[in-house]
DOKE-388852 format. One line per field, with one value per residue (C-alpha): residue number from 1; z, y, x; residue in one letter. Coordinates in pm, whole numbers, plus 50000, padded with zeros to 5 digits. Last residue first. Layout:
% DOKE-388852
resi = [NUM	...] .
zz = [Z	...] .
yy = [Y	...] .
xx = [X	...] .
resn = [A	...] .
END
This chain:
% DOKE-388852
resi = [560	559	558	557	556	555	554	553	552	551	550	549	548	547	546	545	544	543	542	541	540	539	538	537	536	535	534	533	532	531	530	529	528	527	526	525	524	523	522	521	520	519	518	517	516	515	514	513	512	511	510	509	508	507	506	505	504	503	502	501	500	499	498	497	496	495	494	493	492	491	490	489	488	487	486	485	484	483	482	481	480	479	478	477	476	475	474	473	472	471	470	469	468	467	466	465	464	463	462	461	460	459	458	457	456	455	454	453	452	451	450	449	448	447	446	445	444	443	442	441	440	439	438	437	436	435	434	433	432	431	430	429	428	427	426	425	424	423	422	421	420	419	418	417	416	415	414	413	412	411	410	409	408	407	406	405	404	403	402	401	400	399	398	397	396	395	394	393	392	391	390	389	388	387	386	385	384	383	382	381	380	379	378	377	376	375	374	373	372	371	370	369	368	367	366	365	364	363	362	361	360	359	358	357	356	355	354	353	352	351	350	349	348	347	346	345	344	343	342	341	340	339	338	337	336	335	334	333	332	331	330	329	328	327	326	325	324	323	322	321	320	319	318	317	316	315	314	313	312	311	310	309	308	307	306	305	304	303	302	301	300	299	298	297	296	295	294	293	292	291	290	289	288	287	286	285	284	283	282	281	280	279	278	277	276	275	274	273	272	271	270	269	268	267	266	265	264	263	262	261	260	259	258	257	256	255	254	253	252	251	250	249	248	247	246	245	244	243	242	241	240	239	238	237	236	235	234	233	232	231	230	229	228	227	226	225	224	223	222	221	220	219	218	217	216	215	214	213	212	211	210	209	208	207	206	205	204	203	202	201	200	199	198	197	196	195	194	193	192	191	190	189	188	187	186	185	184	183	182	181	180	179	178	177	176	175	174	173	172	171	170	169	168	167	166	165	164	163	162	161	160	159	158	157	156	155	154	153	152	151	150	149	148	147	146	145	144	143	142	141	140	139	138	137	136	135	134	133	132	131	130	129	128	127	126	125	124	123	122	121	120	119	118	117	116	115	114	113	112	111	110	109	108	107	106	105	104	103	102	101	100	99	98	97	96	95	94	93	92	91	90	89	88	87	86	85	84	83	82	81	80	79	78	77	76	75	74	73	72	71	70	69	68	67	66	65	64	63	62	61	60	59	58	57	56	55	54	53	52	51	50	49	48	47	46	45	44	43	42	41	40	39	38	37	36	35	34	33	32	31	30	29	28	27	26	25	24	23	22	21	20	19	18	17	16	15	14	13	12	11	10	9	8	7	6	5	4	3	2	1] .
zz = [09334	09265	08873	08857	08469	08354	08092	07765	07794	07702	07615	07598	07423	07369	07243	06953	06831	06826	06821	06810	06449	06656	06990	07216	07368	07690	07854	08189	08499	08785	08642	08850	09111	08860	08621	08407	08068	08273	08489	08374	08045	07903	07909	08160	07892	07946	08066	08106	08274	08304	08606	08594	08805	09009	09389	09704	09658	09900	09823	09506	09584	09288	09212	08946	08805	08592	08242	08144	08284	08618	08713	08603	08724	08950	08985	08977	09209	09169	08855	08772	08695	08960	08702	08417	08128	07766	07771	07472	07536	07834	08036	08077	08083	08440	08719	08681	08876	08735	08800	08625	08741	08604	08502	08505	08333	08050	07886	07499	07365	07028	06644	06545	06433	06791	06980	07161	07482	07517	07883	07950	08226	08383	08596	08900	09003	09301	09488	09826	09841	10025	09776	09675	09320	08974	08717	08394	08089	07828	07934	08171	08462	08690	08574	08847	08995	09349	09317	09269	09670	09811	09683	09377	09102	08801	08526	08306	08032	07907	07657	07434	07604	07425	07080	06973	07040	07258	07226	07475	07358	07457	07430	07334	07006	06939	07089	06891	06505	06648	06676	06301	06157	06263	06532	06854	07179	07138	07303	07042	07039	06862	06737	06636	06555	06284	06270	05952	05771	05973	05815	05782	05382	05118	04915	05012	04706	04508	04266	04323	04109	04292	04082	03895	04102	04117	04026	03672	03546	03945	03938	03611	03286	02949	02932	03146	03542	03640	03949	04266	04438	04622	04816	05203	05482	05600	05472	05243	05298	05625	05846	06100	06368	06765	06894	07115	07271	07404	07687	07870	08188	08135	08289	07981	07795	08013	08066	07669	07661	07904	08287	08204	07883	07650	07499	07356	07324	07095	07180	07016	07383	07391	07022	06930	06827	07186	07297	07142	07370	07243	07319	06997	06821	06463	06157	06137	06263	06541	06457	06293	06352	06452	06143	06378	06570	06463	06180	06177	05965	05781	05582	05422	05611	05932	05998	05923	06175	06463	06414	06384	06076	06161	06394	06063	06217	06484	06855	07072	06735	06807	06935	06888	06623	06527	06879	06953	06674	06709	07054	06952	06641	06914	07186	06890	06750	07099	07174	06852	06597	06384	06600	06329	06386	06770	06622	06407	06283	06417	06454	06292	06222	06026	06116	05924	05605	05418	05773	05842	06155	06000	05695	05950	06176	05873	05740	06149	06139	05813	05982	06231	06004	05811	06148	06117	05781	05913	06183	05966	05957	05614	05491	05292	04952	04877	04749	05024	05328	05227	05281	04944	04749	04978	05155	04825	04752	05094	05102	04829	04874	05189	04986	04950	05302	05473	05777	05727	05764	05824	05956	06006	05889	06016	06048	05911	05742	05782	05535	05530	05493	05388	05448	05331	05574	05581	05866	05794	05891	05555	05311	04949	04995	05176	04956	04615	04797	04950	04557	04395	04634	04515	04185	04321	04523	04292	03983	04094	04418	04415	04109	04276	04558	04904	05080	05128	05425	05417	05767	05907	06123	06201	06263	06292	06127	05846	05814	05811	05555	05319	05369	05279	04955	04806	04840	04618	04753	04635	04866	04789	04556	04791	04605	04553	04919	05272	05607	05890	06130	06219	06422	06663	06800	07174	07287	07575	07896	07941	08188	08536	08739	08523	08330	08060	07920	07539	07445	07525	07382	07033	07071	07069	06779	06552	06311	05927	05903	06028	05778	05935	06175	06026	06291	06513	06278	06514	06796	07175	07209	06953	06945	07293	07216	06925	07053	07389	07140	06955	07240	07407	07058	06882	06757	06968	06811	06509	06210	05945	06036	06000	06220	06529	06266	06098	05743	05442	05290	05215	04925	04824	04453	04368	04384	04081] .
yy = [60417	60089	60024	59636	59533	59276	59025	58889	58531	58169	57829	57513	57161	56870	56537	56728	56881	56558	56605	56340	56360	56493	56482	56695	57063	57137	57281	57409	57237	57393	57697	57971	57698	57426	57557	57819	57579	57527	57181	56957	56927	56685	56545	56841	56980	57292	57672	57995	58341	58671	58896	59187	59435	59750	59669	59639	59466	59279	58914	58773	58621	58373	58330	58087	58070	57792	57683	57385	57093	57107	56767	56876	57259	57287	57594	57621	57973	58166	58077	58320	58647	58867	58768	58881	58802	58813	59076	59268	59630	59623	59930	59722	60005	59989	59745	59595	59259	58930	58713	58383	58216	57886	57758	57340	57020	57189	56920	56854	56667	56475	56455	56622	56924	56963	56773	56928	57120	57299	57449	57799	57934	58248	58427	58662	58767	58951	59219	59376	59740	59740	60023	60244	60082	60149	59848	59859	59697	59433	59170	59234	59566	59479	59417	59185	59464	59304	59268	59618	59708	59414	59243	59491	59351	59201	59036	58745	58565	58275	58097	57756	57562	57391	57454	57251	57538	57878	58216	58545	58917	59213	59344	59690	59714	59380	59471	59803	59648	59416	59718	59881	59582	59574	59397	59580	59607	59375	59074	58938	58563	58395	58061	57749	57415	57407	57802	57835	57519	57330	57352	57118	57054	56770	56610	56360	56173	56264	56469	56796	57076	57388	57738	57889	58075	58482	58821	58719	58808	58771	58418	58238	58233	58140	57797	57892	57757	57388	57458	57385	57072	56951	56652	56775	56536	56800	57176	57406	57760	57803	58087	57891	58139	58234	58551	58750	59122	59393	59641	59819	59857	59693	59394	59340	59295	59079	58849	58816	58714	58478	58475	58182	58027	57981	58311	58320	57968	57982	57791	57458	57249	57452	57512	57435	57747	57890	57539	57629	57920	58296	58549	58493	58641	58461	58614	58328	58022	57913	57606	57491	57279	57483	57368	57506	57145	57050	56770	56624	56320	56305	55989	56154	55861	55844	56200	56233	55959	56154	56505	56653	56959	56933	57292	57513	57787	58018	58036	58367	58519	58899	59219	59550	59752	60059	60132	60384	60442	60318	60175	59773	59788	59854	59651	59351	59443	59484	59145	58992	58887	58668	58327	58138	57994	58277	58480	58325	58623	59000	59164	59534	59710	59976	60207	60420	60461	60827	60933	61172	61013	60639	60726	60889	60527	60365	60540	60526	60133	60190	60403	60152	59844	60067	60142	59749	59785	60014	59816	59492	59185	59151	59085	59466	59393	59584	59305	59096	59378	59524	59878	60087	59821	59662	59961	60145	59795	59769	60137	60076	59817	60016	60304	60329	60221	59830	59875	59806	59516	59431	59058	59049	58806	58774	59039	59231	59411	59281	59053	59175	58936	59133	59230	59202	59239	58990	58988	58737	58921	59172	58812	58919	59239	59162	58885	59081	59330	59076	58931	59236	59270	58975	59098	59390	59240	58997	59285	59477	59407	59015	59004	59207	58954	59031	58707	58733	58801	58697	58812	58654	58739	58517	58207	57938	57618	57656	57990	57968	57686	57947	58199	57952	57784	58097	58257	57980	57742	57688	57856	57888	58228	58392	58486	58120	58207	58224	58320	58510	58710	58401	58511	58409	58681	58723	58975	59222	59291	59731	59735	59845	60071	60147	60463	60243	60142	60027	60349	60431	60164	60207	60549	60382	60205	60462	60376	60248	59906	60025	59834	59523	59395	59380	59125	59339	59675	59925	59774	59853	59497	59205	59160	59018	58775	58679	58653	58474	58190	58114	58016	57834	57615	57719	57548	57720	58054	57919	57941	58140	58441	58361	58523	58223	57945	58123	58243	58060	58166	58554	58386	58298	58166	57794	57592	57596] .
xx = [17569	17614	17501	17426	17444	17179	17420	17309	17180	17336	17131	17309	17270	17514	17357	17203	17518	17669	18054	18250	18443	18790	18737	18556	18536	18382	18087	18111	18005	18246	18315	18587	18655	18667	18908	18946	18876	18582	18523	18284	17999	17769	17443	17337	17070	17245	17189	17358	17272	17392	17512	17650	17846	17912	17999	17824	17506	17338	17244	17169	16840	16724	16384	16236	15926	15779	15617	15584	15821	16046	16266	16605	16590	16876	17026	17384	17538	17816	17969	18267	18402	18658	18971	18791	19047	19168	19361	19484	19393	19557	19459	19109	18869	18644	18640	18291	18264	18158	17855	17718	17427	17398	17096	17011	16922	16700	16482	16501	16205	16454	16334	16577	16405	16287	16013	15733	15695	16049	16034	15910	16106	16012	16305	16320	16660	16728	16877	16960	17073	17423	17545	17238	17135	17085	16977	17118	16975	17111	16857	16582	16519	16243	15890	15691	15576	15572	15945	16025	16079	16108	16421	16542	16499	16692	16446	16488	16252	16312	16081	16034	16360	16627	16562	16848	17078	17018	17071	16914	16946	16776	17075	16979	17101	16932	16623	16658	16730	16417	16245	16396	16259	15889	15728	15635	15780	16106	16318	16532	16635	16912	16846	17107	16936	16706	16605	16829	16906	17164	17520	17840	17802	17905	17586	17357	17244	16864	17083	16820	16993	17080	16950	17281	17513	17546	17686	17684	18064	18227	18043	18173	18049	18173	17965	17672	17704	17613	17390	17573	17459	17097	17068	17077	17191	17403	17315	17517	17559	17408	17551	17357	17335	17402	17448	17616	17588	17909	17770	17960	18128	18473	18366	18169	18451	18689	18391	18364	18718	18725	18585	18363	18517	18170	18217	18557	18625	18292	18026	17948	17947	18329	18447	18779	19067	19089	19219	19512	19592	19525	19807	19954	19711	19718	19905	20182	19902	19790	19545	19214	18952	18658	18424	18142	18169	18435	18564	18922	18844	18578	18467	18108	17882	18067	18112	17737	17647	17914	17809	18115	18004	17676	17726	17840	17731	17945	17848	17877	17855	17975	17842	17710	17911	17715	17594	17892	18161	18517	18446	18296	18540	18851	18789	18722	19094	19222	19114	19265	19081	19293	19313	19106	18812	18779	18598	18348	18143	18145	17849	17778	17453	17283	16990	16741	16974	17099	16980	17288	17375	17345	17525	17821	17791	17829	18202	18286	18241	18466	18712	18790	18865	19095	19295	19346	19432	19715	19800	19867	19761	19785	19370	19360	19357	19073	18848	18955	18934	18611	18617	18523	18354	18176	18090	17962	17707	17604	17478	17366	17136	16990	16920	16550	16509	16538	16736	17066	17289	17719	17779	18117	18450	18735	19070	19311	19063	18703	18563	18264	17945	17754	17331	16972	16715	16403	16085	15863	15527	15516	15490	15421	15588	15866	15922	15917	16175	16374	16401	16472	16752	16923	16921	17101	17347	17433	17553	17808	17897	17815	18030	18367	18311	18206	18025	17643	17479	17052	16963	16671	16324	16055	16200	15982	16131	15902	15952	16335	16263	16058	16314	16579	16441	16292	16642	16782	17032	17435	17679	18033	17979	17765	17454	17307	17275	17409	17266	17412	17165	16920	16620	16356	16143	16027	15792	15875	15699	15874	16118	16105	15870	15545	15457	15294	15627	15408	15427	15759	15940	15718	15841	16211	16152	16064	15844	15965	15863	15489	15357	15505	15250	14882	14887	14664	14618	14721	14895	14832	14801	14753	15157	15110	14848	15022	15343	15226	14973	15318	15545	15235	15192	14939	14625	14350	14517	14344	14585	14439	14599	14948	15180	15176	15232	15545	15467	15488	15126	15246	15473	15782	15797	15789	16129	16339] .
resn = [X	X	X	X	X	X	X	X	X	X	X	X	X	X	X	X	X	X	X	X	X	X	X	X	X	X	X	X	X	X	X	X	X	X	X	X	X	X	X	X	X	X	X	X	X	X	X	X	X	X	X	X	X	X	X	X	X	X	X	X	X	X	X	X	X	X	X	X	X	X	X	X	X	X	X	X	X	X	X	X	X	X	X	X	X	X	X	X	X	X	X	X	X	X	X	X	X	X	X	X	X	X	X	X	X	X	X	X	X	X	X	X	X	X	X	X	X	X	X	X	X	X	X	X	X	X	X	X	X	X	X	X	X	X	X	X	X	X	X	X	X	X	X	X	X	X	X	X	X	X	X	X	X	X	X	X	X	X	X	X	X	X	X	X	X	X	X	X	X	X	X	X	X	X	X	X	X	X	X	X	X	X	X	X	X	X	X	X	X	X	X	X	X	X	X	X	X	X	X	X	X	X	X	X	X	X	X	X	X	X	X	X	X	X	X	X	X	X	X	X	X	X	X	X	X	X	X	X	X	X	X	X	X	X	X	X	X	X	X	X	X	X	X	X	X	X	X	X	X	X	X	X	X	X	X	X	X	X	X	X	X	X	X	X	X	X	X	X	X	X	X	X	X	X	X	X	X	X	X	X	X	X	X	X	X	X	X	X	X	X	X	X	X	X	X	X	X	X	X	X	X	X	X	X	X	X	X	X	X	X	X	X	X	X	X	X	X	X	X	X	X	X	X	X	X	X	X	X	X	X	X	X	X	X	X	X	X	X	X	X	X	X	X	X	X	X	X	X	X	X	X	X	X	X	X	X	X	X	X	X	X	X	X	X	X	X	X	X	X	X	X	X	X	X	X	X	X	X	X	X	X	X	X	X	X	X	X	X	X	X	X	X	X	X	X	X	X	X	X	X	X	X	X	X	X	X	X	X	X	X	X	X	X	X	X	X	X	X	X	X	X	X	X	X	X	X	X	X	X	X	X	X	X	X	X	X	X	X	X	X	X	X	X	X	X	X	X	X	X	X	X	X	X	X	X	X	X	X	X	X	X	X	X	X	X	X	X	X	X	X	X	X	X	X	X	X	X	X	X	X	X	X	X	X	X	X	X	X	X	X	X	X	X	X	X	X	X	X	X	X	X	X	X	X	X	X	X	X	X	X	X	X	X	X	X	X	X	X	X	X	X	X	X	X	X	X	X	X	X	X	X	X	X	X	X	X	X	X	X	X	X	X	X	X	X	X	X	X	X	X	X	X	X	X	X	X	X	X	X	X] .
END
């Protein structure tokens, strides 16, 4: 069993005996910025427990704009020896995520009549001895729901006497498999609803600090139908935020491990599936593939997620590894005591090294997929608020080091240099002239993968507001597409870029997206909505590596 978790495997920027001379520029910004206006420097997490939005406050300064913000690398949907089809010890993945720099991570195990009674306690134990022994690695414990009628979610709390259970009574009184609730049916669908409202009652009457709801994989099997999503993301505001923008699972195609396990319909995410009886049958097939390891849903430029935020408000993705089992890794399940069997211990035996690769289609978390929240201070109920707030950018194979947007108005806020960033709003007289002022930091070492990625170019991505959708079930933003391509091939370090949008004269929002260039063409819309999108590919050809691309939440433009 590997050696316990301790306060030495930190990320390089959080530990104080690495000189700040020795950081990389990504890690020298967080620690200079996390330095100021904090008591106790990198003393961080003791204040686990402060509000996050008088940390907003103090840190605003009375300035036009948005607050400068901090950037920390997360992973919201990790698997362990908890889940009964994953296999690694806790120790194994915090210690890799901190390895691999993140500095905040979601451990999500699957419901199971075991993991509720007995795994999610002893796997609490272990949060709590790692919280302790390491306050700058950030840890919640959450589910993996298995929402009724529906996929999968990411449900967490903020850590509080009764976070465990909290998890613990929701599993048991609204997951959809242990409840027999996975017919598609509209009263399990209803059920759905009155368990987002079940968290957002805890939440009101401060049994937890703050609790959270993503949905996973939406588009892998054609079960979460828009009205479904319309419907978790309005049943209770704030509690349900969002959805992966790209699933895990991103090894599963890649071309030498394809070759070496003999696959033979393997996706990128493990996307490989088809319509089936309880599927939306408004989807097309191409909804069920990943697009440059996006999902359809996200990556289709005047999609789903277009038709969302065009209604007004917000709706946040993600990116994660939801590792269970890692390619190119040699560990398998531990051999479980004669008599036993998951649902009577609550969990999986420690992994036994075989010294052979072993079957799996995951990175380990931080490796290759890496969401990024933009917060004040560090502490778990801020990064709870940058995600809340959509202070949200994703990217794979650590594409670029730093991004940082903000929406101005031309003249007037651009000498601050603040503006309004990700997730906000930005009010304007109709005709008011705007513009976008981003910092680029590119990637200045290799990744995991040994490869120096270099973004190719940012697309600027703008859709009109037009209100509720009367159609609960469409699927698309008609008025959404790429407006402008920036070039940004031959730029290294860090750089500025500004991009006039012109005079406004309607509500909307703008968000960005970025590739390495290596591969993409016209969007599953068509050329004159997305000229270079990403794209799906073949069966067993799917380098993750070879096909990179960074997304960001949407600014909203409130004309007035």
């Amino acid at each position: 069993m590997p050696a316990p978790f301790r306060a030495t495997d930190l990320p390089r920027w959080a530990d104080p005996s690495v000189p700040a001379s020795s950081l990389d520029p990504q890690g020298a910004s967080r620690r200079a910025f996390l330095r100021l206006g904090m008591v106790g420097g990198l003393a961080l997490a003791a204040g686990a427990h402060a509000g996050a939005a008088s940390a907003h406050a103090s840190t605003a300064s009375g300035r036009p704009g948005d607050p400068q913000l901090a950037w920390l690398v997360g992973d919201h949907h990790v698997h362990s020896r908890y889940s009964h089809d994953a296999k690694y010890d806790f120790d194994q993945l915090a210690r890799r995520g901190a390895e691999l720099g993140l500095d905040w991570m979601v451990f999500t195990e699957h419901s199971n009549h075991g993991h509720a009674e007995k795994g999610a306690a002893a796997e609490h134990a272990e949060i709590m001895a790692a919280r302790a022994g390491n306050p700058r690695q950030l840890i919640f414990q959450g589910l993996e729901w298995y929402i009724p009628a529906a996929e999968h979610g990411t449900v967490f709390a903020a850590p509080g006497p009764h976070e465990v259970e909290l998890l613990r009574e929701f599993e048991r009184r609204w997951d959809g498999k242990l409840n027999g609730w996975a017919d598609n049916l509209p009263e399990n669908e209803a059920r759905a609803v009155e368990a987002l409202r079940w968290l957002a009652a805890r939440k009101k009457e401060r049994y937890v600090d703050d609790v959270l709801v993503l949905a996973n994989h939406p588009s892998r099997l054609g079960i979460d139908s828009p009205h479904e999503i319309r419907a978790w993301r309005d049943a209770a505001a704030g509690i349900c935020i969002g959805m992966e923008g790209a699933p895990g699972a991103q090894g599963d195609a890649d071309p030498a491990w394809v070759a070496y396990r003999g696959s033979t319909r393997a996706q990128r995410g493990e996307y490989n599936n088809a319509p089936r009886p309880d599927s939306f049958g408004g989807y097309p097939a191409e909804a069920y593939r990943t697009f440059g390891g996006f999902d359809w849903m996200t990556a289709t430029v005047g999609g789903l997620w277009d038709a969302m935020l065009s209604e007004g408000s917000l709706f946040s993705i993600t990116s994660n590894s939801d590792n269970h089992r890692t390619i190119w890794d040699t560990w398998r399940d531990g051999d479980m005591p004669a008599g036993e069997n998951f649902d009577s211990l609550g969990w999986k035996p420690s992994p036994v090294d075989t010294g052979t690769p072993q079957p799996g289609s995951d990175f380990w978390p931080g490796e290759f997929s890496r969401t990024h929240v933009g917060v004040t201070r560090h502490g778990y109920l801020d990064v709870m608020d940058g995600l809340r707030r959509g202070r949200v950018w994703v990217d794979h194979g650590h594409l670029v080091d730093g991004l940082d947007v903000r929406l101005l108005r031309s003249g007037r806020d651009a000498g601050s240099g603040r503006g309004t960033t990700l997730g906000g709003r930005l009010t304007v007289r109709r005709g008011t002239a705007a513009e976008l002022m981003i910092t680029v930091r590119s990637a200045h070492r290799p990744n995991p993968h040994g490869v120096l990625p270099r973004l190719a170019h940012l697309d600027v991505i703008r859709g009109a507001v037009t209100g509720p959708s009367s159609d609960r079930d469409t699927w698309r933003a008609p008025d959404t597409r790429v407006v402008e391509q920036v070039d940004t091939s031959g730029r290294s370090g860090t750089y500025g870029l500004r991009i006039p949008l012109g005079r406004i004269t309607e509500s909307c929002y703008i968000r960005l997206r970025g590739s390495d260039g290596n591969r993409h063409g016209a969007g599953y819309l068509g050329a004159s909505i997305d000229p270079a999108g990403p794209l799906p590919h073949a069966d067993n050809d799917g380098d993750p590596w070879a096909d990179t691309w960074l997304y960001t939440n949407p600014i909203y433009i409130d004309v007035r």
